[in-house]
Structure formats: structure tokens, C-alpha cells
N, C-alpha and C positions, 0 to 999 in steps of 0.2 A: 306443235310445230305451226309456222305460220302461214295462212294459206294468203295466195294471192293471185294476180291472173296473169295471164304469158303475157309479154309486151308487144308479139306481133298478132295473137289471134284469142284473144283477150279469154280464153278458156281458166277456168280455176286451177291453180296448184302448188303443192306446196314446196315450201323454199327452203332451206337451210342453211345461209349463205356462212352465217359463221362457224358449220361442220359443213364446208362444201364434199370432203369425201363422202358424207351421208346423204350428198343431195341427190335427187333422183336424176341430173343432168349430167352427171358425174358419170353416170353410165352410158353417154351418149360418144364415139369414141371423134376426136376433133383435133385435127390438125393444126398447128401453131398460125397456120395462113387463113385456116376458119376461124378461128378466135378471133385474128384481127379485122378480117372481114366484116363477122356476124358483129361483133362491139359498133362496128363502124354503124352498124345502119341501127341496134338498137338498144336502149338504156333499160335495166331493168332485163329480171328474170323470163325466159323461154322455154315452153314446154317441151319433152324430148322431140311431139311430131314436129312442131316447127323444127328446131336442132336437125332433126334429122334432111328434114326437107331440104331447106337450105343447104346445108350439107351436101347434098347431093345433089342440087341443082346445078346442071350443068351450063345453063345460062348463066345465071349470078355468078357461078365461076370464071364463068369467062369472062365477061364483064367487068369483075374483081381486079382478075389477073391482068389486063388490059389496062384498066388504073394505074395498078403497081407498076407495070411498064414503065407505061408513062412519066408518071413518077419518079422512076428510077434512072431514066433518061435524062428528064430534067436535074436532076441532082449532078449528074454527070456529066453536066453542058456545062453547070456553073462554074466547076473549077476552071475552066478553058476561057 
């Protein structure tokens, strides 16, 4: 299997991306709003403690979600 190192805390691990059901991140449990999140800020494989971290930080969430607002706001301005 091929080892590599998390993209935010640059720790060893390994990866499986083309059996991602076998990959060890696979057990990390993540929300369709974490996916898009955590993608956003980084490229490349994560260890589960990052995962997790992130995950549960309640700042980066909020901060996230406050984006997405945003966002969502602006999307909804333009049709008018």
C-alpha cells in the first residue's frame, strides 16, 4: 500500500485511494458539508486526527458556514 503524508500535518500514512472503502479515512464519519469544506482548504490525502479535528472544530465550522451564507446569498441576489 502506498504510504504518504497527511496534507495538513504532514504525519506518514497510508492511502488507498483506488479502494477508498479500505482506506483508513473511510472510517472517519463526515458530513457532505465536511467533505466540501475540508476539500476546500485541502488537496491531497488526511490523516484520520486531522479528519477528525477539523470535523469538529467548531470554529472552522462556523466560519465555513458563514461562507456558505454568504454565498448563498449572493447567488440569490443575482437573479433580482
Amino acid at each position: 500500500m502506498p504510504v504518504t503524508t497527511c496534507a495538513r500535518c504532514t504525519a506518514p500514512i497510508t492511502c488507498t485511494p483506488q479502494d477508498i472503502a479500505q482506506c483508513a479515512c473511510g472510517k472517519v464519519p463526515l458530513s457532505p458539508a465536511d467533505h466540501v469544506r475540508i476539500a476546500a482548504r485541502y488537496t491531497g490525502c488526511l490523516c484520520n486526527a486531522c479528519l477528525m479535528e477539523l470535523r469538529d472544530d467548531p470554529i472552522d465550522r462556523s466560519s465555513s458556514e458563514d461562507e456558505a451564507t454568504r454565498d448563498a446569498a449572493r447567488v440569490e441576489g443575482a437573479d433580482e
